[in-house]
SEDO-405787 format. One record per atom (N, C-alpha, C): residue number from 0; atom name; x, y, z. Coordinates in Angstrom, 3 decimals. Atoms other than C-alpha are relative to their C-alpha. Layout:
residues N
{num:NUM atome:CA east:X north:Y up:Z} $
...
This chain:
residues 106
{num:0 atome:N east:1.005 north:0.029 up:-1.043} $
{num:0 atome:CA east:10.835 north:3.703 up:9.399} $
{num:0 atome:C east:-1.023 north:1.108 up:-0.283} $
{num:1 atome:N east:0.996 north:-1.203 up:0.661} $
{num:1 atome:CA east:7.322 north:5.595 up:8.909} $
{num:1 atome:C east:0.114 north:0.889 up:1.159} $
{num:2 atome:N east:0.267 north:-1.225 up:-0.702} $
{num:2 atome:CA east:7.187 north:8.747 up:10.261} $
{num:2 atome:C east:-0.891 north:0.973 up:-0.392} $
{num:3 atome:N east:0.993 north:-0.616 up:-0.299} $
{num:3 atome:CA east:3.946 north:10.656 up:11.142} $
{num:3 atome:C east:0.044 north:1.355 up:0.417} $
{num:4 atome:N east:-0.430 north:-1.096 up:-0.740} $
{num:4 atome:CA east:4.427 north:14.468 up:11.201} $
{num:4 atome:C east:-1.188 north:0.596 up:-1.060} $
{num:5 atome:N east:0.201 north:-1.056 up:0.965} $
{num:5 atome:CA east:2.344 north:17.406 up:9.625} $
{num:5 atome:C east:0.557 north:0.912 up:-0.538} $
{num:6 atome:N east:-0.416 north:-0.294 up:0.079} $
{num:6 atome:CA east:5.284 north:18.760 up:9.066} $
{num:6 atome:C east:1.190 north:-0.602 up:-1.500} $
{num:7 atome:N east:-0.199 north:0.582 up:1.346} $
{num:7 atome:CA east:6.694 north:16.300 up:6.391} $
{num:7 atome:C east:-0.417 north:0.013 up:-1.221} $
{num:8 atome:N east:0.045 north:0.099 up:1.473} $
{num:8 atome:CA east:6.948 north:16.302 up:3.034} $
{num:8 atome:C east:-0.182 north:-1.206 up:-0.909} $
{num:9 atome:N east:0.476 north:1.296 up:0.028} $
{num:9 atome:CA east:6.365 north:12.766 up:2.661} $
{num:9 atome:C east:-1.366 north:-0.109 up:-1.066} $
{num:10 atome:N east:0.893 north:0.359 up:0.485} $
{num:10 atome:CA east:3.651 north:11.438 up:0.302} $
{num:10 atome:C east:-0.854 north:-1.020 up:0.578} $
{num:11 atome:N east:1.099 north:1.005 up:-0.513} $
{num:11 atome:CA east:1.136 north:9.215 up:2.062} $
{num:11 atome:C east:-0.831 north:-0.592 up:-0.490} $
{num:12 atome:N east:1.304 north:0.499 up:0.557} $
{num:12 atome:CA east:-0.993 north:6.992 up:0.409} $
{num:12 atome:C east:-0.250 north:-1.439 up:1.298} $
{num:13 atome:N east:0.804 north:0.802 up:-0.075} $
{num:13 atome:CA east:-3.534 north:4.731 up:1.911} $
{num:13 atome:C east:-0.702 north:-1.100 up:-0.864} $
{num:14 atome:N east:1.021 north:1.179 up:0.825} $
{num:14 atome:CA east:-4.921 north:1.636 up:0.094} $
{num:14 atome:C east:-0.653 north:-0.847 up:0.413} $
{num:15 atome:N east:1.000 north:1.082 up:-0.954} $
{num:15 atome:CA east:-8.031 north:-0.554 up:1.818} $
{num:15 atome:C east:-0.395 north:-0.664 up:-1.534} $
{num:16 atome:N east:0.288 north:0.976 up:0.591} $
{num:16 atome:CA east:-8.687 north:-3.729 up:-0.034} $
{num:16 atome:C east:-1.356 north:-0.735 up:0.606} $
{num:17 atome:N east:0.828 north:1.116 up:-0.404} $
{num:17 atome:CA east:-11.755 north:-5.644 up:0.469} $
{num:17 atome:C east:0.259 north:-1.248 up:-0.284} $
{num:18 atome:N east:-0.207 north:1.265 up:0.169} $
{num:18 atome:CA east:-11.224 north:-9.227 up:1.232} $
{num:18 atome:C east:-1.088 north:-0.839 up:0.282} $
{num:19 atome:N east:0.586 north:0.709 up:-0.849} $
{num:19 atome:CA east:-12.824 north:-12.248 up:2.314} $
{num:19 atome:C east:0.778 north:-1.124 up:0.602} $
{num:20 atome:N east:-1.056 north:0.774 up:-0.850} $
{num:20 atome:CA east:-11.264 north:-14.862 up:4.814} $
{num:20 atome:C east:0.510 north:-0.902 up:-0.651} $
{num:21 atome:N east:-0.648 north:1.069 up:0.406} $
{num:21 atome:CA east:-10.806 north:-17.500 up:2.793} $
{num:21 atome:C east:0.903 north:0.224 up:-1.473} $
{num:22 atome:N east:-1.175 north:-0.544 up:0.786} $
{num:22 atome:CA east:-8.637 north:-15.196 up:0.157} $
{num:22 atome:C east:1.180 north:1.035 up:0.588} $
{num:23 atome:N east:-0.556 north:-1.358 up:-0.779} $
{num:23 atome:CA east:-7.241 north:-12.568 up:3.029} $
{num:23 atome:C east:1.547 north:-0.290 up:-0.207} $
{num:24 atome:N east:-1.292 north:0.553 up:0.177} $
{num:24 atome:CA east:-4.087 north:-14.492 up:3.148} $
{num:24 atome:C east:0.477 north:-0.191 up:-0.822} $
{num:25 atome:N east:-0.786 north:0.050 up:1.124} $
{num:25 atome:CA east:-3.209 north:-15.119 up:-0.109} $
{num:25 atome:C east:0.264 north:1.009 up:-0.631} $
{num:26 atome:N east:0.082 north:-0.849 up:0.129} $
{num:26 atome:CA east:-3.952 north:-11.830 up:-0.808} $
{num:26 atome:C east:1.126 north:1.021 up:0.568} $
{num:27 atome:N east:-1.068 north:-1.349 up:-1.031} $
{num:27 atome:CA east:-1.510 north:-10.427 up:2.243} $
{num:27 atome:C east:1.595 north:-0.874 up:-0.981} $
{num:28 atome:N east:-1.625 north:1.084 up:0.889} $
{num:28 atome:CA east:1.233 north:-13.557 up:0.607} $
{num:28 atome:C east:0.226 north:1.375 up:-1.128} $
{num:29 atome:N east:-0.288 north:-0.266 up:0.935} $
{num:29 atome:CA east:0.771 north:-11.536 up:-2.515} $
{num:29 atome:C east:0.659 north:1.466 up:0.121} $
{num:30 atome:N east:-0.176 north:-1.548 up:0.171} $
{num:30 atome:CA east:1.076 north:-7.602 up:-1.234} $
{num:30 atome:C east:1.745 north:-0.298 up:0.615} $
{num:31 atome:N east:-1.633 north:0.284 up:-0.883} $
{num:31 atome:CA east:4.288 north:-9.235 up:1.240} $
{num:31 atome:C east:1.245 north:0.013 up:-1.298} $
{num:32 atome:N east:-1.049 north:0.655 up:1.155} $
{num:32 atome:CA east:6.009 north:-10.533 up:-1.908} $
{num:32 atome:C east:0.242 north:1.432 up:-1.079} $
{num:33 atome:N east:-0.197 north:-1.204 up:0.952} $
{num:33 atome:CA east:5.215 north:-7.273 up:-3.843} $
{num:33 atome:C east:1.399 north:1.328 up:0.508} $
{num:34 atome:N east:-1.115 north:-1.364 up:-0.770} $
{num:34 atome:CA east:6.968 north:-4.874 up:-0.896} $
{num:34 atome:C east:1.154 north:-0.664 up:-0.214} $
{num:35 atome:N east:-1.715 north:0.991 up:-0.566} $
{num:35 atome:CA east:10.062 north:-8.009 up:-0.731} $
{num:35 atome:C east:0.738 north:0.894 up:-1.303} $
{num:36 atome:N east:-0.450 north:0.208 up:1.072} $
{num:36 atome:CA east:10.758 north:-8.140 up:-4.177} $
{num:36 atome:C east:0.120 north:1.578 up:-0.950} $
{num:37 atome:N east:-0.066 north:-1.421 up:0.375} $
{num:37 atome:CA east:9.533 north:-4.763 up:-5.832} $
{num:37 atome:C east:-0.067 north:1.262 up:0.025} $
{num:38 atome:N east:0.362 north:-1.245 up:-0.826} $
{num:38 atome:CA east:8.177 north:-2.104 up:-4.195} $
{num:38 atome:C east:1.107 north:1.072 up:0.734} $
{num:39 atome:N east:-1.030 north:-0.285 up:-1.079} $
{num:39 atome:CA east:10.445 north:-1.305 up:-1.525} $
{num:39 atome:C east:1.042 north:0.035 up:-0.978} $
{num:40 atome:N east:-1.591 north:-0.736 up:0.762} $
{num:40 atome:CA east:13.355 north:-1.091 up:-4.130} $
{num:40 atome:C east:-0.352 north:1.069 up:-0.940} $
{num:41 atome:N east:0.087 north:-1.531 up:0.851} $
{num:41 atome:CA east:11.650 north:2.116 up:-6.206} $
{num:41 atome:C east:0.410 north:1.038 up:0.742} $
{num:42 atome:N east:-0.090 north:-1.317 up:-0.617} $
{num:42 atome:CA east:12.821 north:5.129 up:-5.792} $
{num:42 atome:C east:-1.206 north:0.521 up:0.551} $
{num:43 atome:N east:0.698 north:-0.536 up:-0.738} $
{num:43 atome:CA east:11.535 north:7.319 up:-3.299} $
{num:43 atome:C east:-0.973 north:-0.864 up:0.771} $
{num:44 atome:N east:1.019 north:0.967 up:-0.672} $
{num:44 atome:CA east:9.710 north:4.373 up:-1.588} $
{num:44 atome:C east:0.920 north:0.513 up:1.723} $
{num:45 atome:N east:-0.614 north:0.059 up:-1.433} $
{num:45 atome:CA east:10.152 north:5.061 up:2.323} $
{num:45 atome:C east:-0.328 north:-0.798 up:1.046} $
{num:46 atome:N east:0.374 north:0.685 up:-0.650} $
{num:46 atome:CA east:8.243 north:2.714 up:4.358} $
{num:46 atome:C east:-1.423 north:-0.286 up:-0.251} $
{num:47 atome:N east:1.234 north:0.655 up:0.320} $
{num:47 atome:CA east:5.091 north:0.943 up:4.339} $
{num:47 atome:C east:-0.247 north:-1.274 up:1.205} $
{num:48 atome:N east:0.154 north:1.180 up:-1.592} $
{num:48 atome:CA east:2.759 north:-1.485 up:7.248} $
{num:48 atome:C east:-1.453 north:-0.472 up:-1.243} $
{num:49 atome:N east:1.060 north:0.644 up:0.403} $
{num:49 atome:CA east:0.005 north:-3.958 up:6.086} $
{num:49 atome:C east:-0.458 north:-0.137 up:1.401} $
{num:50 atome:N east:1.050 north:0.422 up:-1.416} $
{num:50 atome:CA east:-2.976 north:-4.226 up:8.887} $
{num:50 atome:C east:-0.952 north:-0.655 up:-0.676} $
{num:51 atome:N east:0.750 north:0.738 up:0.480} $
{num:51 atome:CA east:-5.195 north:-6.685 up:8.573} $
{num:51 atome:C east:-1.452 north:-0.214 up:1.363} $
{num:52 atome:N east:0.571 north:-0.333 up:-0.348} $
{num:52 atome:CA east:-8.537 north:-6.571 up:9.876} $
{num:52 atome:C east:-0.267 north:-1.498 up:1.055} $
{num:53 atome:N east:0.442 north:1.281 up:-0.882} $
{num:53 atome:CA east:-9.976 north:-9.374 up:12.853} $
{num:53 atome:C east:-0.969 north:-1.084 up:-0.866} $
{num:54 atome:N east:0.941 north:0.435 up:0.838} $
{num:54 atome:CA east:-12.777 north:-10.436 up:10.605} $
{num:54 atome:C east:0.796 north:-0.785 up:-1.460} $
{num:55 atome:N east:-0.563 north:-0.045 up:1.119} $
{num:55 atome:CA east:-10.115 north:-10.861 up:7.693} $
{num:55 atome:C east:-0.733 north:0.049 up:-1.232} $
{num:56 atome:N east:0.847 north:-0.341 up:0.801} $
{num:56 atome:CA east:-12.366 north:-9.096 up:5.241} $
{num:56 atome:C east:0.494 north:1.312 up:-0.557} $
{num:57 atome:N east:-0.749 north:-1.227 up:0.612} $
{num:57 atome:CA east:-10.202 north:-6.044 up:4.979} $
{num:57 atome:C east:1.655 north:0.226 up:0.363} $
{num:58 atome:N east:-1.141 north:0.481 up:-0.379} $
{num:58 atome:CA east:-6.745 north:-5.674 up:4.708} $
{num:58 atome:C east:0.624 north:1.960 up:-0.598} $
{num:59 atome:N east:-0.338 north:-1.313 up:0.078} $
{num:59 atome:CA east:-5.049 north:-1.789 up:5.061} $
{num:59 atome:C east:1.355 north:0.335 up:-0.169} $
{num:60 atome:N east:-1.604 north:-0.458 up:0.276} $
{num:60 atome:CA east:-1.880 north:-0.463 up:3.467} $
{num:60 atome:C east:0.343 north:1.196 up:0.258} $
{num:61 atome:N east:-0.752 north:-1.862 up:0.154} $
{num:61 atome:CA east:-0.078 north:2.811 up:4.417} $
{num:61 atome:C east:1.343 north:-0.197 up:-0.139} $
{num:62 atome:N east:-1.282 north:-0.061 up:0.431} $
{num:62 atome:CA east:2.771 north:3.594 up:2.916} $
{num:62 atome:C east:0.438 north:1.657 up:-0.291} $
{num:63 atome:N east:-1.165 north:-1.377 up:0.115} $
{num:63 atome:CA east:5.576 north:6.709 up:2.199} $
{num:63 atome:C east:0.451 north:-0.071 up:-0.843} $
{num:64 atome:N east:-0.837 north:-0.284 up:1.160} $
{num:64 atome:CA east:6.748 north:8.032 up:-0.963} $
{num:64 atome:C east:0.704 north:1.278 up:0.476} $
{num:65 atome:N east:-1.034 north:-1.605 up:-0.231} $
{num:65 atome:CA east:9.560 north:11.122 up:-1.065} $
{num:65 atome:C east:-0.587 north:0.941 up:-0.845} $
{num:66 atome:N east:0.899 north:-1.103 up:0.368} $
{num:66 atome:CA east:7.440 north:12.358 up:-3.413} $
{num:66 atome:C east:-1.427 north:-0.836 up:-1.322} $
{num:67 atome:N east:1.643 north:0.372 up:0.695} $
{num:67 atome:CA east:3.666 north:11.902 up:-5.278} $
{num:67 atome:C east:1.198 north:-0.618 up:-1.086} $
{num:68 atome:N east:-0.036 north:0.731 up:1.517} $
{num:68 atome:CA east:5.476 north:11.253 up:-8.854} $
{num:68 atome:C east:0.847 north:-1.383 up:0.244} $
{num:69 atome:N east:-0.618 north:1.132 up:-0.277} $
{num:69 atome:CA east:7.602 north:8.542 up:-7.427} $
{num:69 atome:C east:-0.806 north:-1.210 up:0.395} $
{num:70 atome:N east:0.660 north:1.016 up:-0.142} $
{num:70 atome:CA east:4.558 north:6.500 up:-5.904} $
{num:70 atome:C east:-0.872 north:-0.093 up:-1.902} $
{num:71 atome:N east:0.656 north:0.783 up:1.203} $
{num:71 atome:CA east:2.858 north:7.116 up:-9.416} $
{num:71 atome:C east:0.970 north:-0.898 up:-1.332} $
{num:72 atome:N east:-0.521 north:0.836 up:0.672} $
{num:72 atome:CA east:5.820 north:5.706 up:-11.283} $
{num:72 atome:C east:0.120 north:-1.402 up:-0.035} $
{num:73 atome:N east:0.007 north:1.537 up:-0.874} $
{num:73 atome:CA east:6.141 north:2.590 up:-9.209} $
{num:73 atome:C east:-1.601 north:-0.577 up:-0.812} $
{num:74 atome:N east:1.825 north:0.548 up:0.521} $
{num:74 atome:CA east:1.960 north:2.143 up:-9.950} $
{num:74 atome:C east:0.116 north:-0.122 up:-1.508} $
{num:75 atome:N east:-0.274 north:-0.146 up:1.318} $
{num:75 atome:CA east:2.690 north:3.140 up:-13.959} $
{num:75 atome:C east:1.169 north:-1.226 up:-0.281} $
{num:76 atome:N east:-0.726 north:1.063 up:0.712} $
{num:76 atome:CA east:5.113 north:0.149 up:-14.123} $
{num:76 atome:C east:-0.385 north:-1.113 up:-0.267} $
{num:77 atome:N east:0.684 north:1.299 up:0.687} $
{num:77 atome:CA east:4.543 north:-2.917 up:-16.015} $
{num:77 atome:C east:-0.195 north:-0.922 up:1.143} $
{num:78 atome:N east:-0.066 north:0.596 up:-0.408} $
{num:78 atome:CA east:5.442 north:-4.900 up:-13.621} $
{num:78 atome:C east:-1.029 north:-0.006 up:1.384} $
{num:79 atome:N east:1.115 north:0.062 up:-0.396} $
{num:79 atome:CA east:2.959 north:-3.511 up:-11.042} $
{num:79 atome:C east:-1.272 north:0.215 up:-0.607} $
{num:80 atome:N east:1.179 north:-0.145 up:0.757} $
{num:80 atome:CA east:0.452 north:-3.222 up:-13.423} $
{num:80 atome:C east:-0.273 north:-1.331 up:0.162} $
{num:81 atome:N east:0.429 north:1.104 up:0.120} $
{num:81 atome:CA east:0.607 north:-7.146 up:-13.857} $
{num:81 atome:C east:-0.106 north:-0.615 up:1.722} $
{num:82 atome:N east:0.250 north:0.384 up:-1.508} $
{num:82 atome:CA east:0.596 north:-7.482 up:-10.000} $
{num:82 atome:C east:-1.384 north:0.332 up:0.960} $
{num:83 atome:N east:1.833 north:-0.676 up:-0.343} $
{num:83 atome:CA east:-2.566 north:-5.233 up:-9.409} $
{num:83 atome:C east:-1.055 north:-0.611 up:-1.077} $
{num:84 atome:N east:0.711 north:0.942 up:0.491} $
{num:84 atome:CA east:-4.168 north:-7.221 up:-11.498} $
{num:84 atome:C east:-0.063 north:-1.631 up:0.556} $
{num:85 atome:N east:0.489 north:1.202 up:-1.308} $
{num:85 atome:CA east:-3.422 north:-10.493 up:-9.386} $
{num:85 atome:C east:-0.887 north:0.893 up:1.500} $
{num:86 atome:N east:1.065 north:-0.545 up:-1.394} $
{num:86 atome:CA east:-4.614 north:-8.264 up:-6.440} $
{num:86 atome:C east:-1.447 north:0.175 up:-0.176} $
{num:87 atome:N east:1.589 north:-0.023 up:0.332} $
{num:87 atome:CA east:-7.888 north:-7.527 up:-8.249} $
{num:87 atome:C east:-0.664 north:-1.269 up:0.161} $
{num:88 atome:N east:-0.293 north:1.588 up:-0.324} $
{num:88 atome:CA east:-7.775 north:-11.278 up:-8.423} $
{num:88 atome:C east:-0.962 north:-0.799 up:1.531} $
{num:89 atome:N east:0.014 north:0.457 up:-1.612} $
{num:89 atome:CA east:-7.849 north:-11.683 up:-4.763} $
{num:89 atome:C east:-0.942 north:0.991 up:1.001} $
{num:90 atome:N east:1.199 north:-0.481 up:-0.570} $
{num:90 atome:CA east:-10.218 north:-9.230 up:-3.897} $
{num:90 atome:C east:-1.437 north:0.631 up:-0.526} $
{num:91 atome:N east:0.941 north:-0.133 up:0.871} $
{num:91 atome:CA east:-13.536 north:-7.745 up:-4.400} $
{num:91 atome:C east:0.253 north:1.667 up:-0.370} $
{num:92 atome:N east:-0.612 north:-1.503 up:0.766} $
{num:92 atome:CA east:-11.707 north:-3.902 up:-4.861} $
{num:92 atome:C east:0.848 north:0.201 up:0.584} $
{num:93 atome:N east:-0.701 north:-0.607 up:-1.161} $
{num:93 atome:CA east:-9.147 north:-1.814 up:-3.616} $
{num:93 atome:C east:0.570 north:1.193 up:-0.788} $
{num:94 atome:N east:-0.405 north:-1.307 up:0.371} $
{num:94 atome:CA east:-7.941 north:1.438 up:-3.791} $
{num:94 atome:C east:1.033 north:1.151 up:0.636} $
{num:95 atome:N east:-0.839 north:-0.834 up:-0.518} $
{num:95 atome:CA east:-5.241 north:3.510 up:-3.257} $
{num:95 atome:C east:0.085 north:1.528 up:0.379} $
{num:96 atome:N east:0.003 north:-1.300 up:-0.262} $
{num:96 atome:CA east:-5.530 north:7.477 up:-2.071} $
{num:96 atome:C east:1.199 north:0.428 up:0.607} $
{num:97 atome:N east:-0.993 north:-0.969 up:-0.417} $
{num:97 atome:CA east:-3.122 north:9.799 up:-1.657} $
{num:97 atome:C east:-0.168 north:1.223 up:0.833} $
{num:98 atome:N east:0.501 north:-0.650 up:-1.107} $
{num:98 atome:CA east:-3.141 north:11.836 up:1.818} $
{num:98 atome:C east:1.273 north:1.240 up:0.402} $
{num:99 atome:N east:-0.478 north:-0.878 up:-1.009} $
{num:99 atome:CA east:-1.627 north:14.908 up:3.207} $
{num:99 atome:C east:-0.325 north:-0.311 up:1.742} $
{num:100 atome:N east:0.086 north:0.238 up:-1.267} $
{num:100 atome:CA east:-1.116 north:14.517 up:7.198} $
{num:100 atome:C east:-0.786 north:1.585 up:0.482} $
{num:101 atome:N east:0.825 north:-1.275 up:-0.713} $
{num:101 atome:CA east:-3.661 north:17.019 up:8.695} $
{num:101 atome:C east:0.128 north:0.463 up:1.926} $
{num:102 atome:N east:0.397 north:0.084 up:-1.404} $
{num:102 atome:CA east:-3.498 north:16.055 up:12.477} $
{num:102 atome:C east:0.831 north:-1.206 up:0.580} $
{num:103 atome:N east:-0.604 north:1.151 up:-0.342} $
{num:103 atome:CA east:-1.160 north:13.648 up:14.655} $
{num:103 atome:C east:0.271 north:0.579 up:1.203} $
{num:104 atome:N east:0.040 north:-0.364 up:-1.364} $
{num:104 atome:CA east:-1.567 north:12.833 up:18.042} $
{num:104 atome:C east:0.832 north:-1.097 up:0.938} $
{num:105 atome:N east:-0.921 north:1.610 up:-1.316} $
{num:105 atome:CA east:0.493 north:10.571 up:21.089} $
{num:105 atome:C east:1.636 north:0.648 up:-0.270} $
């Protein structure tokens, strides 16, 4: 489960995809199938939410690593290498950043 602290040690990355409606969905099929199947079983993977925008033109990933070199191994593998390349596919960019928690409120 994600957990939101400035106090964690957690790795945070963000990734916004630009879509358009009539690829948004095949696009979310493709990120769903990525967390089922591969993602979610790397080390240090801790949780992760797909939001998808009203317009379906943008589609927003946050996710939790245990630590930075663990989300870049996952990215450095073949197998998501040939998967971010269907995602390029399906949209017109997207990009992943890596965030420290500065501020959390509620």
């Amino acid at each position: 489960m994600p957990e939101i602290t400035r106090s964690s040690h957690l790795q945070t990355v963000i990734t916004t995809f630009e879509t358009s409606p009539g690829t948004c969905q095949d696009l979310l099929d493709e990120l769903q199938d990525a967390y089922d199947s591969f993602i979610s079983r790397q080390a240090g993977f801790v949780a992760a939410g797909l939001h998808v925008n009203d317009a379906q033109t943008r589609i927003a990933n946050y996710s939790q690593w245990a630590r930075r070199e663990d989300f870049q191994a996952m990215l450095r593998s073949e197998e998501m290498r040939v998967r971010n390349r269907r995602f390029n596919e399906l949209c017109r960019s997207f990009e992943p950043v890596m965030y420290d928690v500065a501020a959390v409120f509620g």
